[in-house]
C-alpha positions in Angstrom: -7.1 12.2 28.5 -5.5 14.7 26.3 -7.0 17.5 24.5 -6.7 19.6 21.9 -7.0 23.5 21.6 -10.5 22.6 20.3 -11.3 20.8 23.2 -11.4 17.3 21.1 -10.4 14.4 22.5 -7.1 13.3 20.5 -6.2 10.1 22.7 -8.2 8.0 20.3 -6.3 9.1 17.1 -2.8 9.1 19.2 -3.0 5.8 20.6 -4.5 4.0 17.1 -2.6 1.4 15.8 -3.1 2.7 12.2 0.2 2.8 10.2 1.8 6.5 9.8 0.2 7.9 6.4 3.2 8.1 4.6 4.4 4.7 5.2 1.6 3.9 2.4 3.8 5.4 -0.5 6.7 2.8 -0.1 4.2 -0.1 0.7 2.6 0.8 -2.7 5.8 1.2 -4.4 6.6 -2.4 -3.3 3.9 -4.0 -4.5 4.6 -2.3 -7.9 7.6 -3.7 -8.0 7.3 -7.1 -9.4 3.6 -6.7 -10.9 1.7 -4.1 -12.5 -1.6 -3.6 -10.8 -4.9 -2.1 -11.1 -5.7 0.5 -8.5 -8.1 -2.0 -6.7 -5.8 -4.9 -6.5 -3.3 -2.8 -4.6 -5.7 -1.1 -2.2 -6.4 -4.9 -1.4 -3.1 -5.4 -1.1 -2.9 -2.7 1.1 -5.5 -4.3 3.5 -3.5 -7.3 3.7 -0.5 -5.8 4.2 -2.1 -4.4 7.4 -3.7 -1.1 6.5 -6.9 -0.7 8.2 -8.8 1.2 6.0 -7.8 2.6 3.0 -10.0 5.9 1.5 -10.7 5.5 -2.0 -10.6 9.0 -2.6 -7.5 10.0 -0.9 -5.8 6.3 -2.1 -6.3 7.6 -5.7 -5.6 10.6 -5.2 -1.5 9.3 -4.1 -1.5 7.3 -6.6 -2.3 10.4 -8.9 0.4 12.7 -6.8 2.8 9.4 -7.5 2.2 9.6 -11.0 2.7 13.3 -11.1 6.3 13.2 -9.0 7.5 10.2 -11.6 7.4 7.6 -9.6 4.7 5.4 -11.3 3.1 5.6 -14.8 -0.1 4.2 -15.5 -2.2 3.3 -18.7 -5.6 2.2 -20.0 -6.1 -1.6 -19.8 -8.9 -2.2 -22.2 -8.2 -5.8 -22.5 -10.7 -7.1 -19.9 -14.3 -7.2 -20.2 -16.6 -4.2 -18.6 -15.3 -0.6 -18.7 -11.5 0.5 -18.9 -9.6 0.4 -15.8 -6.0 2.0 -15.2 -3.3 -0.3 -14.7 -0.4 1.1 -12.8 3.6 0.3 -12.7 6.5 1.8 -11.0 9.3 3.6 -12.4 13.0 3.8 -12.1 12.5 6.9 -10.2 10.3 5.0 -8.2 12.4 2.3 -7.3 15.4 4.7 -6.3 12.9 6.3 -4.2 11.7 3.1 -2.8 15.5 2.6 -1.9 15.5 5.3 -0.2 12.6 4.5 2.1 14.2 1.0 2.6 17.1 2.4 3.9 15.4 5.0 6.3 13.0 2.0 7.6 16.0 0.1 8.4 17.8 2.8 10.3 14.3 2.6 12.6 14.0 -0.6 12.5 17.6 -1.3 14.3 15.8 1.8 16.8 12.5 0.0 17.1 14.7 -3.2 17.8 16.4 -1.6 20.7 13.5 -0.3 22.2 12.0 -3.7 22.2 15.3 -5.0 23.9 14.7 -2.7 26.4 11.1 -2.8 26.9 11.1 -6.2 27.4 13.4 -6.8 30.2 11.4 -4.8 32.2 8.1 -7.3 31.7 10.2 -10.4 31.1 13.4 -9.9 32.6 16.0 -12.3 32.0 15.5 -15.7 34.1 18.5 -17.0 36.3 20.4 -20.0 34.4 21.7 -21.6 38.0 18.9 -23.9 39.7 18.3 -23.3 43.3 18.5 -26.3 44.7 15.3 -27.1 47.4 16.7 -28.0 50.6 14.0 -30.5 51.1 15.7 -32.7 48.2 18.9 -33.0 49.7 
C-alpha cells in the first residue's frame, strides 16, 4: 500500500483506470470538430468515449478556460424550446492545437505499442511453429 505524507491511501487514485485529466481537452476538441454541440451533448460524448465521470462543475469550467485561450467560441442557441442553452464550436486555434495533441498522442502511442510488444511475450510468449512429433505415432 502506498501512502502519502498525509498518511492517505493513494493506491486507489494511482491504480484507477480513469483517463489523465488533460487528455479531456483534445477528446472535446475532437468532438467539436465536425459538429457544434451543446455543453451536455459533449459531456455525453465524453462518457461514451470512455470517461468515467465527468464533473459538471469542473467540465464547464474547461470549456470556459477553452473559450478564454481561443480555442472554442460559443453562442446563445435560442432556437429550441425551454430556456437558452450555449452551443459551442471549435476554432482554428483549436484545431492547430488539436494537431498538436494528435501528434504527441502518436509519439505515445508508437511507446504504448512497444511496451505492449514487450509485455506480452512475457504472458503469451511466442509458440514454436515446428510440431513435435509423438513417438507413439510413429
Amino acid at each position: 500500500m502506498t501512502t502519502s505524507r498525509n498518511g492517505k491511501d493513494k493506491t486507489k487514485k494511482e491504480h484507477g483506470t480513469s483517463a489523465p485529466k488533460n487528455l479531456i481537452i483534445p477528446v472535446l476538441l475532437l468532438h467539436l470538430k465536425d459538429w457544434n454541440a451543446h455543453g451536455y451533448e459533449l459531456m455525453q460524448k465524453l462518457t461514451l468515449f470512455g470517461f468515467q465521470s465527468v464533473d459538471h462543475g469542473n467540465f464547464y469550467r474547461i470549456l470556459r478556460q477553452l473559450e478564454k485561450d481561443e480555442l472554442v467560441i460559443s453562442e446563445w442557441d435560442t432556437t429550441s424550446s425551454g430556456p437558452a442553452k450555449r452551443i459551442y464550436s471549435i476554432t482554428s486555434e483549436g484545431e492547430k492545437y488539436l494537431d498538436l495533441w494528435a501528434n504527441s498522442l502518436g509519439q505515445y502511442q508508437k511507446m504504448l505499442d512497444q511496451f505492449f510488444s514487450i509485455y506480452s511475450n512475457f504472458f503469451n510468449p511466442p509458440r514454436s511453429t515446428s510440431k513435435k512429433v509423438d513417438k507413439k505415432d510413429e
